[in-house]
C-alpha positions as CSV (number, residue, x, y, z in Angstrom):
1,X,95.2,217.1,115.0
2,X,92.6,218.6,112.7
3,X,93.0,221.3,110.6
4,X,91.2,224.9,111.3
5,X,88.2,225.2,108.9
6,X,89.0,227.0,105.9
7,X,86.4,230.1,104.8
8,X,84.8,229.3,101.1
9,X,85.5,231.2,98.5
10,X,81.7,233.0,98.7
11,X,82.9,233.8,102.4
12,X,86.3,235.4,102.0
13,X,86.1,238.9,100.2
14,X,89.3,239.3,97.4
15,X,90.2,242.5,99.3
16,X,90.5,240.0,102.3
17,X,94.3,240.8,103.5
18,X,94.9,236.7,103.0
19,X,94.2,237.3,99.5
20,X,96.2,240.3,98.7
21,X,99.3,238.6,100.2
22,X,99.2,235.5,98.2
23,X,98.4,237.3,95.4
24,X,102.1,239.4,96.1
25,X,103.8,236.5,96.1
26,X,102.7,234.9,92.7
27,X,105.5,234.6,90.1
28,X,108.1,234.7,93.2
29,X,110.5,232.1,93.8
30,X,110.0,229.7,97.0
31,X,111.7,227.6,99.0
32,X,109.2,224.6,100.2
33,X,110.2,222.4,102.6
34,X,108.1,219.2,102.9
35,X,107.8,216.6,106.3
36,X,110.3,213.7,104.6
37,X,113.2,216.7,103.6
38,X,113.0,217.6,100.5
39,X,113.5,220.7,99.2
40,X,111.2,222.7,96.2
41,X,112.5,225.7,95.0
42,X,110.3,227.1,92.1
43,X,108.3,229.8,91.3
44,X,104.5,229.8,92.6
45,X,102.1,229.7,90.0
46,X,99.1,229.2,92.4
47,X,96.5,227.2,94.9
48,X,93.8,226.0,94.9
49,X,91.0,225.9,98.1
50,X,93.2,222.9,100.4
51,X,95.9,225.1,100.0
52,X,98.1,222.6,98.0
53,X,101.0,224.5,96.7
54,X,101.6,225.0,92.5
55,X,105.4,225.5,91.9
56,X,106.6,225.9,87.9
57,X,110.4,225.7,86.7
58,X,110.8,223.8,89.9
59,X,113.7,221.7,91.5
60,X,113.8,219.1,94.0
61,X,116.7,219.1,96.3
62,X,117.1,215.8,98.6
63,X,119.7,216.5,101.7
64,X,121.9,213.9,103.1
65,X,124.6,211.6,103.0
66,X,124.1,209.5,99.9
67,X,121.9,211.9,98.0
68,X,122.8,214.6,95.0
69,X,123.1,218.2,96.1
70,X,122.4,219.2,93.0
71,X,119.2,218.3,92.6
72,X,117.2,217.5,89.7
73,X,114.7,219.7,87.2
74,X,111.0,218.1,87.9
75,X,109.3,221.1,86.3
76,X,105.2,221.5,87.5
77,X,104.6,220.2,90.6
78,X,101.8,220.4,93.2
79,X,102.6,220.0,96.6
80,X,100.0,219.1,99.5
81,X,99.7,221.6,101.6
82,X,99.5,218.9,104.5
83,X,103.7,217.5,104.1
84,X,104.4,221.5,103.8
85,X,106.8,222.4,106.5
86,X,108.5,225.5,106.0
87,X,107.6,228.2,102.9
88,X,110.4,230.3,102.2
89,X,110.3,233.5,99.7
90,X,112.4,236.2,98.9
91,X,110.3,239.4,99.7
92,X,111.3,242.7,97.0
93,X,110.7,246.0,98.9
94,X,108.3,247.0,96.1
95,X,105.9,243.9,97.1
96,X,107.0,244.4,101.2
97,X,103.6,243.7,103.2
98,X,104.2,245.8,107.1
99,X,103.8,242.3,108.5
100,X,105.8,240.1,106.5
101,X,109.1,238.6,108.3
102,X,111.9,236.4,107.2
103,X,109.6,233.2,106.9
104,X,106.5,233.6,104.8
C-alpha cells in the first residue's frame, strides 16, 4: 500500500495547523511504538520531510518473555516513520490543541 503524497515544504504554509501541532509537541516526551515491538520513549527533538521520527534522552524497551523490562539508555535515535505504529505523548493543558485525543 502506498503512502499519501506528502506537500513540500514550498507548498505547506508554517501557520498550516499540521505545523503548529508538531511544533506543540517538541521537547515533549513520547512513547513510539515500532511494527517488531519495541518501545521509544524519549523526548522529540524533530523530523525531517519522510516524517522519520528524532527522539533525544531516549530508551528502548523490548516486551516479552525473555527480554529486560528495564530497558536500556540508547540516547539519539531516528526512527522511520514507515515501522511507526503507535505515537503516544503526554498533552499539558497549556499546549492542549481542541482536537487532540488520548493518541497523538
Amino acid at each position: 500500500m502506498a503512502s499519501p503524497a506528502l506537500p513540500s515544504q514550498s507548498e505547506l504554509p508554517q501557520s498550516h495547523p499540521a505545523i503548529t501541532r508538531l511544533k506543540h509537541l517538541l521537547r515533549q516526551l513520547l512513547r513510539v511504538t515500532i511494527s517488531d515491538g519495541r518501545i521509544f520513549l524519549g523526548t522529540f527533538a524533530g523530523t525531517d520531510q519522510p516524517l522519520n521520527l528524532l527522539l533525544i534522552n531516549t530508551e528502548e524497551f523490548r516486551l516479552g518473555i525473555d527480554e529486560d523490562p528495564n530497558g536500556r539508555y540508547v540516547g539519539q535515535v531516528v526512527i522511520p516513520w514507515r515501522l511507526v505504529v503507535k505515537v503516544e505523548g503526554e498533552v499539558h493543558k497549556e499546549n492542549r490543541h481542541p482536537d487532540d485525543q488520548m493518541y497523538l
